[in-house]
C-alpha positions as CSV (number, residue, x, y, z in Angstrom):
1,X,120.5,107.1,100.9
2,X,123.3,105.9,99.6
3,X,124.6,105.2,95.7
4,X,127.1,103.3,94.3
5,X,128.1,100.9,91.7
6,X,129.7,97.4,93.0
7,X,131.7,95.8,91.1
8,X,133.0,92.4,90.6
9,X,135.0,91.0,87.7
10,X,132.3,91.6,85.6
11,X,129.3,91.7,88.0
12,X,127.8,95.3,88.4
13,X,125.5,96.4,90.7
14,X,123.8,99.6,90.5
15,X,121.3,101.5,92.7
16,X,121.1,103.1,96.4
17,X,119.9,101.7,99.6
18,X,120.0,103.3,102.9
19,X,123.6,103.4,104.7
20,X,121.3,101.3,107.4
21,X,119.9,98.7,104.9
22,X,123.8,97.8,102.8
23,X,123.4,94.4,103.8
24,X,120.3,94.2,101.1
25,X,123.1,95.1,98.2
26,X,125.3,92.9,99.5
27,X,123.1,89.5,98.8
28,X,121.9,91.1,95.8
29,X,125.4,91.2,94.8
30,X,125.8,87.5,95.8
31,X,123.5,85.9,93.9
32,X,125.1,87.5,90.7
33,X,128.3,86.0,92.4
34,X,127.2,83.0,93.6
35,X,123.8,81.7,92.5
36,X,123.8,81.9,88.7
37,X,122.2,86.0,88.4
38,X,122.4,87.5,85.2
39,X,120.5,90.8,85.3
40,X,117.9,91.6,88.0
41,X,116.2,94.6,90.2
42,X,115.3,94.2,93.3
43,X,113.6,96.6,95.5
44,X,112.6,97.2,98.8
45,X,110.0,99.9,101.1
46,X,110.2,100.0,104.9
47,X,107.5,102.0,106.1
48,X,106.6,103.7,102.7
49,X,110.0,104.8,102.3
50,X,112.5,103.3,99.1
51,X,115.2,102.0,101.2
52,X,116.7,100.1,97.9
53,X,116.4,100.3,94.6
54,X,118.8,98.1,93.2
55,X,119.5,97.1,89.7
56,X,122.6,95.2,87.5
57,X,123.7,92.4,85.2
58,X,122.9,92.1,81.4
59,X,119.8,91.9,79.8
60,X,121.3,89.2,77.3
61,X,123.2,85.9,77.9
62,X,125.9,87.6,75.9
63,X,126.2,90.2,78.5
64,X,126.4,92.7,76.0
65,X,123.2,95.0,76.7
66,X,123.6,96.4,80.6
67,X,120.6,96.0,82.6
68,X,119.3,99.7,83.5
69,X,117.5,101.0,85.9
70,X,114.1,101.5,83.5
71,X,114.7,97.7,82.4
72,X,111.2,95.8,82.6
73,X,110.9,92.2,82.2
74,X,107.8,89.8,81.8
75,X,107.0,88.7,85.3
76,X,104.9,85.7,84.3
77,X,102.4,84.9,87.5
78,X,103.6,87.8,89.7
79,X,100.9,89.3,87.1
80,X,98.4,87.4,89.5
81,X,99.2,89.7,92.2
82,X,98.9,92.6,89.7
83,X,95.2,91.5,89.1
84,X,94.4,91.3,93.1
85,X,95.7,94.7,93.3
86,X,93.1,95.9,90.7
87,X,90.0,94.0,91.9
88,X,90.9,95.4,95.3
89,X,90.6,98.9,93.8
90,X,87.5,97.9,92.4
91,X,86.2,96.8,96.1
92,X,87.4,100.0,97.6
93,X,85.9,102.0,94.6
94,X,82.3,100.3,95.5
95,X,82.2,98.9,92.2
96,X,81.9,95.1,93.5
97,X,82.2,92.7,96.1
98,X,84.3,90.0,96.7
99,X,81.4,87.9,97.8
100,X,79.5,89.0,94.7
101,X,78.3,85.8,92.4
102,X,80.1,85.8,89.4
103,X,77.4,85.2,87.3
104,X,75.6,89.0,88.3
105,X,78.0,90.3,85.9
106,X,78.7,87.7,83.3
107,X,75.0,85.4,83.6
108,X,76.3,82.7,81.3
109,X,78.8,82.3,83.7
110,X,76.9,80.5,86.1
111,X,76.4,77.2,83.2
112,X,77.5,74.1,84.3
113,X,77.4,74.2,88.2
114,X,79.1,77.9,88.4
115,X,76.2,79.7,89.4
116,X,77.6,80.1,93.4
117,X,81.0,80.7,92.2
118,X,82.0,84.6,93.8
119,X,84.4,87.1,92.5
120,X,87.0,86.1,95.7
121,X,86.3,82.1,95.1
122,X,88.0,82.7,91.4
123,X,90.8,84.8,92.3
124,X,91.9,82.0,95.2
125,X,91.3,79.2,92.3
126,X,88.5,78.1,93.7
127,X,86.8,77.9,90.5
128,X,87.7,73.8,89.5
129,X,88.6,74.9,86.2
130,X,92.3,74.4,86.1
131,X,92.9,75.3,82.0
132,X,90.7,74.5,79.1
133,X,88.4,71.3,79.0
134,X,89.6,70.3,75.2
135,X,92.7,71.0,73.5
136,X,94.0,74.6,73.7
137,X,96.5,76.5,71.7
138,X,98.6,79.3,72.8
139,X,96.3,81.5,70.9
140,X,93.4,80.2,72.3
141,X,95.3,81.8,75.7
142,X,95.8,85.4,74.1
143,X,92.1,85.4,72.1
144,X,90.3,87.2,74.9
145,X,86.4,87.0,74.9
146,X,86.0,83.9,72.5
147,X,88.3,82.1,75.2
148,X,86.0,83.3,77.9
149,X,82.7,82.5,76.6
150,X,84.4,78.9,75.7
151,X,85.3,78.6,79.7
152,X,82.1,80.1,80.9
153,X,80.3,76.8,79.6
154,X,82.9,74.5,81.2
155,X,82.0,72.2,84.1
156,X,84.1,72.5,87.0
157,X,86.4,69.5,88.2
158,X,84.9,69.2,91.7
159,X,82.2,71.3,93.4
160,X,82.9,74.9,93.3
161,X,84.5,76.6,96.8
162,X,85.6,73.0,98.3
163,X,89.5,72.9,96.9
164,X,91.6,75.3,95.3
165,X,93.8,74.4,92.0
166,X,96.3,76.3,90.8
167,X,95.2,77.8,87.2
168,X,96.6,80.1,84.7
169,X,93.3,80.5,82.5
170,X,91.4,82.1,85.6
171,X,93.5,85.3,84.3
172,X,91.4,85.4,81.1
173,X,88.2,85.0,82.9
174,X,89.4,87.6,85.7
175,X,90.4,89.9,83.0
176,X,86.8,89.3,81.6
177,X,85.0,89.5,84.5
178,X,87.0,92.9,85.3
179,X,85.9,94.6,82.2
180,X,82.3,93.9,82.5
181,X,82.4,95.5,86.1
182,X,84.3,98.3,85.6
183,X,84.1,99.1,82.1
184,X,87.5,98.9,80.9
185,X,89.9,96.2,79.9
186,X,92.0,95.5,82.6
187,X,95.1,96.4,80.5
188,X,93.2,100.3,80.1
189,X,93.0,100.3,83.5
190,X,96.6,99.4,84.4
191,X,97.6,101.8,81.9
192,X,95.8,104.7,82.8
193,X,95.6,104.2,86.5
194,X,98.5,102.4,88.0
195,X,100.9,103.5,85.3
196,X,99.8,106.9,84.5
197,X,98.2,108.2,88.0
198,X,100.4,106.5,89.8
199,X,103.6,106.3,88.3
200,X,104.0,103.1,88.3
201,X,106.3,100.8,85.7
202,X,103.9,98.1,85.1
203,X,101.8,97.1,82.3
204,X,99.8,94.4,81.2
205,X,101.2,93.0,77.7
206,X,104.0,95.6,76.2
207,X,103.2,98.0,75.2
208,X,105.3,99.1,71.3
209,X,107.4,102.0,73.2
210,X,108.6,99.9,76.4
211,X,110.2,97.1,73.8
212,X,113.9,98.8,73.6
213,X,113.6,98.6,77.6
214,X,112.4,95.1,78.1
215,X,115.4,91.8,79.3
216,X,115.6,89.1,77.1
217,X,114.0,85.6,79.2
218,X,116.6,83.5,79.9
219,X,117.1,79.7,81.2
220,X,120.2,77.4,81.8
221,X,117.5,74.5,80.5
222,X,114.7,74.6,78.2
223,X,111.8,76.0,80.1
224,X,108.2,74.1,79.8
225,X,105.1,74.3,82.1
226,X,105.0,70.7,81.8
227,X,108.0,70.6,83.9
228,X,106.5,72.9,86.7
229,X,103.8,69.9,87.8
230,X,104.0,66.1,87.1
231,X,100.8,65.1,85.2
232,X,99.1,63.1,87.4
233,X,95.7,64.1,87.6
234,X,93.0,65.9,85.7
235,X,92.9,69.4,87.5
236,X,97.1,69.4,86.9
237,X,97.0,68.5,83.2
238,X,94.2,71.4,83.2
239,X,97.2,73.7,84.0
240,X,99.6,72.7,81.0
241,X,96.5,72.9,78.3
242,X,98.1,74.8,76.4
243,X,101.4,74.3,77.8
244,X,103.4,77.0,78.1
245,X,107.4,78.1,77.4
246,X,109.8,80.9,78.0
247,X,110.1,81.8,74.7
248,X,106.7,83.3,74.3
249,X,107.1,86.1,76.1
250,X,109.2,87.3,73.0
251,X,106.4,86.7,71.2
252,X,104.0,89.5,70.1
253,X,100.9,87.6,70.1
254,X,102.0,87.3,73.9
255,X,103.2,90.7,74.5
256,X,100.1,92.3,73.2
257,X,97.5,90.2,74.9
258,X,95.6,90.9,77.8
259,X,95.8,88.2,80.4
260,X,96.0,89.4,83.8
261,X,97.6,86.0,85.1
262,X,100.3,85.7,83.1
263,X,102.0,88.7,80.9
264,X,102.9,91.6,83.1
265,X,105.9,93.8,82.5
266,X,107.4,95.0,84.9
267,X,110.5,96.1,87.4
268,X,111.6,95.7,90.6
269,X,111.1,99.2,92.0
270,X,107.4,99.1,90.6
271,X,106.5,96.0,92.1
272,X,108.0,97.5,95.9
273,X,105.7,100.5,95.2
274,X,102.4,98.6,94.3
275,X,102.4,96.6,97.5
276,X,103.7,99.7,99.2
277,X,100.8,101.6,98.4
278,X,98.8,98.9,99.8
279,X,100.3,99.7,103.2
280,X,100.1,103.1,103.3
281,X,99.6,106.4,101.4
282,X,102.6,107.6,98.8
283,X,104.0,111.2,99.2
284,X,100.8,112.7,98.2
285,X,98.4,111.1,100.3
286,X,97.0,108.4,97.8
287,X,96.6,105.1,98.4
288,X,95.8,102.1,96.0
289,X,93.4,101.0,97.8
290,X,91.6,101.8,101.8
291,X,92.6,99.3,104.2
292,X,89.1,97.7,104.7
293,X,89.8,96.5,100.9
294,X,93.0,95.2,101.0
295,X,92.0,93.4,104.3
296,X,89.5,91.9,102.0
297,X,91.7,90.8,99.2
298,X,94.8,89.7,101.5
299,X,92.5,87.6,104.2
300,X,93.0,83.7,103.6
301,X,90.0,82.4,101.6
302,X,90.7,78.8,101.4
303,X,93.7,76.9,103.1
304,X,94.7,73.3,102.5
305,X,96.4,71.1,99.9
306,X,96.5,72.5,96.5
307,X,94.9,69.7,93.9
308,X,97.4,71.3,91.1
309,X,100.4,72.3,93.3
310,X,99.9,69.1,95.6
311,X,100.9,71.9,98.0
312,X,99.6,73.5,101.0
313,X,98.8,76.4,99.9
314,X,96.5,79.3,101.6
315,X,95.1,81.8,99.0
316,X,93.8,85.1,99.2
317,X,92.1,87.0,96.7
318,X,94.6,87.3,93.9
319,X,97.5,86.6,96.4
320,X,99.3,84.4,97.6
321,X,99.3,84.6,102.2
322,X,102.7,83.6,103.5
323,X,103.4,80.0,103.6
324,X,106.7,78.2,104.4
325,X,108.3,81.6,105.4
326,X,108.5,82.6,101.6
327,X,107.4,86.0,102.3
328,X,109.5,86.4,105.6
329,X,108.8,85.5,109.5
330,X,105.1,86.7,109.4
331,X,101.9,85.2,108.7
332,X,100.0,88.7,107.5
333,X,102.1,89.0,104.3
334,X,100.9,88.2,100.7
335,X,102.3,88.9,97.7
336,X,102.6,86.6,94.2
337,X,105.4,85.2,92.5
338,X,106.4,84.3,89.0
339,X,107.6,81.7,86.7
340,X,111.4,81.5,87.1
341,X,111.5,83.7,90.6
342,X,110.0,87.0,89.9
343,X,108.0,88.0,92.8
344,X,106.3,91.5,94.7
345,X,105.1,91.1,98.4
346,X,103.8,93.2,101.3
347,X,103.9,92.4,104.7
348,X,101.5,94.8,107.1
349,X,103.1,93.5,110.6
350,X,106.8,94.6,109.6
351,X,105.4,98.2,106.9
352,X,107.7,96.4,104.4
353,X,107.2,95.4,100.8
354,X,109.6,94.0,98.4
355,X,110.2,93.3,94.9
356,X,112.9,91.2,92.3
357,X,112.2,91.0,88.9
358,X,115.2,88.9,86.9
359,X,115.7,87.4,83.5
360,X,117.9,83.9,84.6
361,X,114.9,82.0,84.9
362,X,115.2,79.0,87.7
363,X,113.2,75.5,87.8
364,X,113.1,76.0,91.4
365,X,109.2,77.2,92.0
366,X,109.1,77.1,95.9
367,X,112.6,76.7,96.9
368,X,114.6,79.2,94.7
369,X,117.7,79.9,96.8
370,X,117.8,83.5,94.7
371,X,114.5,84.7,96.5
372,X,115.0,83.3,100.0
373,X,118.8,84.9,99.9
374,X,117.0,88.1,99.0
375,X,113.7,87.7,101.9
376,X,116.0,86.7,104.3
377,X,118.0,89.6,103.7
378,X,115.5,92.2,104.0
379,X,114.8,90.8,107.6
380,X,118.1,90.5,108.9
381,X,118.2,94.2,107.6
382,X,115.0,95.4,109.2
């Protein structure tokens, strides 16, 4: 491997990549130079080997604070790919099912027309509840069980398992659901097993220590999930109840919740390692996951036009399957990305996963020239 700093004018990138794989510093580099980068990681695994680990810019629009190589960042709903990851440890750990009911955990669930609605129907949005069904607050977001129970007795928008719609609140009845199965909240269970047996730099919420690490969000334009969808149905005003801006994540009330859908922290070299570990075993033989359950979580569970995203969009359990080429040339991968371009992704034809973590936030949800000058990269590379 190779490590060096680039410079220009005031640019800096840090990091190594393999002699083989410079090309994947250079449009790193470039989108500092050329598309509006402040301070970023990006990362990248060929077959379960770090090939980059790349990191530079400023963690402040007064470039003032360097972004370093332990800089985390909130990766908005690249948490969403996070939460996959743990349900498909749960699977693996023969804890649950994918196809398990919903309401054989959590009975009062199943109120309203739920009662069919399984574990892998929710995490691919299935569930036709697309926010809260009367006004919500951005506390009603981080309240945790009250804010459950409350969705638990909603009736879906159409019949359960027929359309998919895009939603943030299924994080705060995954994060439910995940505590009743397994015991813990999901924001222990990060902690103490993909953070502390694993190594990994990820956490759900921040936690008080990781604050003097952590990149200020940042936006050339006011950031607003109103902006992300036009209101023009029920099921996509569902997703901006509450709405939602940027400068929450600098809240504590945000920092310290635990909503698996939405307030991950996170880097670039983390997110590379997650999906890597669903590829193959790290140095010391462990996976994250057996293949038969990430087979599970990553197989397409419903495919057509997304009633939020008006999209076509083909979800997975917790992920996101490749559509539009936005995780590379092959149809296998799945990852998740995030509000403003964050995004992690592995893809089992090519052994590769990737991930880019950043603070410039973009309004560009599915055509951010940032993250296709990075994908494309790691291809022409590979």
């Amino acid at each position: 491997m190779s490590t060096q700093t680039v410079r220009s004018g005031d640019i800096v990138v840090h990091g190594y990549c393999a002699p083989e794989h410079e090309r994947l510093r250079e449009a790193f580099h470039k989108n500092f130079r050329d598309l509006g980068e402040v301070g970023a990681s990006f990362a990248v695994t060929v077959h379960g080997e770090l090939v980059a680990d790349l990191w530079g810019g400023w963690k402040d629009i007064a470039a003032t604070v360097p972004w370093e190589q332990n800089t985390i960042a909130c990766i908005w709903s690249t948490s969403k790919g996070l939460g996959g990851v743990c349900f498909a440890m749960l699977i693996d750990r023969g804890l649950a099912s994918f196809e398990d009911k919903i309401s054989k955990y959590w009975p009062e669930f199943a109120a309203n027309g739920k009662g069919e609605l399984t574990i892998g129907m929710l995490l691919s949005h299935q569930s036709g509840i697309t926010g809260f069904d009367t006004p919500a607050t951005l506390e009603d977001m981080f309240a945790g069980e009250p804010s459950a129970r409350r969705l638990a007795a909603q009736t879906p928008l159409w019949p359960i398992g027929t359309a998919s719609g895009y939603s943030n609140v299924i994080g705060i009845i995954a994060t439910e659901l995940f505590k009743r199965i397994e015991g813990r909240s999901i924001q222990q269970f990060v902690a103490e097993e993909l953070k502390g047996s694993f190594g990994l730099d990820i956490s759900v919420g921040l936690l008080p220590e990781d604050r003097p690490r952590v990149a200020s969000m940042l936006s050339e334009k006011k950031m607003d999930s109103r902006n992300a969808v036009p209101s023009l149905s029920e099921a996509q005003r569902g997703l901006q109840n509450p709405p939602l801006t940027s400068e929450v994540a600098d809240t504590l009330e945000f920092q310290r919740a635990d909503v698996i859908a939405m307030n991950a922290f996170s880097n670039a070299r983390a997110l590379a390692s997650m999906y890597g570990l669903l590829l193959k075993p790290g140095k010391d033989g462990r996976t994250l996951a057996g293949s038969s359950a990430v087979a599970e979580a990553s197989k397409v569970r419903i495919d057509g036009i997304d009633k939020v995203r008006g999209i076509r969009r083909p979800w997975a359990a917790g992920f996101l399957r490749n559509v539009d080429d936005c995780w590379g040339p092959n149809p296998q991968a799945f990852g998740h990305g995030g509000w403003g371009g964050s995004f992690g992704f592995a893809d089992p034809a090519a052994d590769v996963s990737v991930g880019y973590v950043m603070n410039m936030m973009s309004d560009q949800m599915d055509a951010n020239p940032r993250r296709r000058a990075l994908v494309d990269a790691v291809y022409a590379a590979i």
